[in-house]
C-alpha positions in Angstrom: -76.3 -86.3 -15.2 -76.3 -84.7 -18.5 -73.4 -85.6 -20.8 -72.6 -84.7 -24.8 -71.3 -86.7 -27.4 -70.6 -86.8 -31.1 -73.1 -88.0 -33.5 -72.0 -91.2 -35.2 -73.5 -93.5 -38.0 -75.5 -95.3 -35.5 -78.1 -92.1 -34.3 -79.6 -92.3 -37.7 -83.1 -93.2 -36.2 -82.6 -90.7 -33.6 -82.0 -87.8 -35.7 -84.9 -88.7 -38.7 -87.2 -88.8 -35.1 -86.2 -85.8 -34.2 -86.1 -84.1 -37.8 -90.0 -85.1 -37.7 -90.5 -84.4 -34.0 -88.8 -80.9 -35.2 -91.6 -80.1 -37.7 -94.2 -82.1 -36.3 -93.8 -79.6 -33.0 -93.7 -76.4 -35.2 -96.4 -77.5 -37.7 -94.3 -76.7 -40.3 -96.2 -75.1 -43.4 -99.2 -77.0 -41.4 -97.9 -79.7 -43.0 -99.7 -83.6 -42.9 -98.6 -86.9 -41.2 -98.4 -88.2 -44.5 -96.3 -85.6 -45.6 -93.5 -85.7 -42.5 -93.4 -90.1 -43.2 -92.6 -89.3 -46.7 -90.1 -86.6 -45.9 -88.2 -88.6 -42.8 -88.1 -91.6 -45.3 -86.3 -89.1 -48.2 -84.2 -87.8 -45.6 -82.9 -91.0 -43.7 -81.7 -91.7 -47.5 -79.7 -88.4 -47.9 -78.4 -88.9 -44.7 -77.2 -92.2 -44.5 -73.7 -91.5 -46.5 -73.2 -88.3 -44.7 -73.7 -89.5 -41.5 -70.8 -92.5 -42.8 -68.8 -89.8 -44.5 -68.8 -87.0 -41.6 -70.0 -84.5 -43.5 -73.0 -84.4 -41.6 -71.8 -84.2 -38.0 -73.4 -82.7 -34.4 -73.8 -83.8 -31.1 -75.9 -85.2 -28.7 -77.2 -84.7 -25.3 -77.8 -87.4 -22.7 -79.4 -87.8 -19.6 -77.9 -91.0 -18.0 -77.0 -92.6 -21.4 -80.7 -91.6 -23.1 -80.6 -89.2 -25.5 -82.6 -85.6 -24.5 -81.4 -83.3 -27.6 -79.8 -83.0 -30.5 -77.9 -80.7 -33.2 -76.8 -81.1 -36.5 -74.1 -79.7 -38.2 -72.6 -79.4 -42.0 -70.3 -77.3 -43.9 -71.6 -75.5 -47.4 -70.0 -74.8 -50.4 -71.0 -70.8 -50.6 -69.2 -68.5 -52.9 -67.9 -65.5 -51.2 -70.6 -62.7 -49.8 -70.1 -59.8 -48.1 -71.2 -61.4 -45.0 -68.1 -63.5 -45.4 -66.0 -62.1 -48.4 -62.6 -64.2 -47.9 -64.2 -67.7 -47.6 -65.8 -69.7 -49.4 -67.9 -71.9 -46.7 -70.6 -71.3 -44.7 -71.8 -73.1 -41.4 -75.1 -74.7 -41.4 -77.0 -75.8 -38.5 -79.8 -77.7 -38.9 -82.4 -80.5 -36.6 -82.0 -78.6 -33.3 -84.2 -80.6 -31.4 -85.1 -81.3 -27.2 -87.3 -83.3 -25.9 -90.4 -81.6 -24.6 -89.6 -82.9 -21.0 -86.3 -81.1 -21.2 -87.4 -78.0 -22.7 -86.7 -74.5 -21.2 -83.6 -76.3 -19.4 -81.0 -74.3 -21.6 -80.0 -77.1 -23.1 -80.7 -75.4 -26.8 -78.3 -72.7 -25.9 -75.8 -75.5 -25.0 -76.2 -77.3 -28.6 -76.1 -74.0 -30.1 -73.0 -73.0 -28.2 -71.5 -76.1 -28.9 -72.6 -76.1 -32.5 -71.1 -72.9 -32.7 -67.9 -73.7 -31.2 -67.1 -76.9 -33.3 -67.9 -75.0 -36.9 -65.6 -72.0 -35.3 -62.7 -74.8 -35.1 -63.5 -76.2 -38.3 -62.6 -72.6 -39.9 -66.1 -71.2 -40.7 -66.6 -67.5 -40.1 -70.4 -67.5 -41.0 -73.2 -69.6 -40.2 -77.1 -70.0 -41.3 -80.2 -71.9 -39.8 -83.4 -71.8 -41.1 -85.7 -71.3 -37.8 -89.2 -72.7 -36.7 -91.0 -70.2 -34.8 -90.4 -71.9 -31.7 -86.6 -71.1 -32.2 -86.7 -67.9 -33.3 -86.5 -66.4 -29.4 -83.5 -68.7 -28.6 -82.3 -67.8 -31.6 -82.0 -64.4 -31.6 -81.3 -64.0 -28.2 -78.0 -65.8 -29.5 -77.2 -62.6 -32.1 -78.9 -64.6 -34.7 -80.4 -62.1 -37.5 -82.8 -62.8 -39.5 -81.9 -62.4 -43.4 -83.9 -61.7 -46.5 -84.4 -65.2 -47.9 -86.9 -66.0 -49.7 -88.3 -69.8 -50.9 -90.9 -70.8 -53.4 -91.6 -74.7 -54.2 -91.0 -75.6 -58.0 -93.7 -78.9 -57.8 
């Protein structure tokens, strides 16, 4: 039986593995091994005090207490855009992550909905992800849009 909780201080292992799962599965800018480990290690650092703090926050799914899935959540300062001209926030959903035997379940729709939901509570009117190509069909079939961004590395 599938069941959802909150993500606490204690999933910090879970979510860096499924951070690197995340990219590892998308081949992320094809990037190495070498790479992701250096990466994971950076991130379980940021992490750590947000993870204490709340200000990085999600939820997890379980299949008979071991965890399946996972989404993560935050709140961004953003000055306000015409995409949400009276606030000054924006939703941000990040690590979306099953577990390959759980794929194609729906269980992404259900983090996303639930994702959704709790940033909807927490007063957010506008929300961002930044999709792998294996989420980009879940994704939009959600009313997701794709935007203009654009990226370059500075290193």
């Amino acid at each position: 039986m599938l069941t959802t909780r909150g993500l606490t201080a204690t999933d910090i292992d879970l979510v860096c593995r499924h951070r690197e799962e995340m990219f590892r599965a998308s081949n992320a800018l094809g990037r190495t091994e070498e790479v992701l480990r250096t990466m994971t290690l950076h991130f379980r650092e940021w992490l750590t005090p947000r993870l204490a703090d709340g200000s990085y926050f999600g939820f997890i799914l379980e299949d008979d207490g071991n965890p399946v899935a996972g989404i993560g959540l935050m709140l961004i300062d953003w000055p306000p855009h015409p995409s949400h001209p009276s606030h000054d926030k924006r939703g941000y959903v990040l690590n979306v992550f099953v577990e390959p035997d759980y794929r194609k379940r729906g269980l992404g729709k259900f983090l996303m909905d639930a994702g959704e939901a709790e940033l909807t509570r927490r007063g957010v009117s506008f929300s961002v992800l930044h999709a792998t190509r294996m989420g980009v069909p879940l994704y939009e079939r959600l009313g997701w849009s794709r935007t203009s961004e654009m990226s370059k590395s500075l290193l």
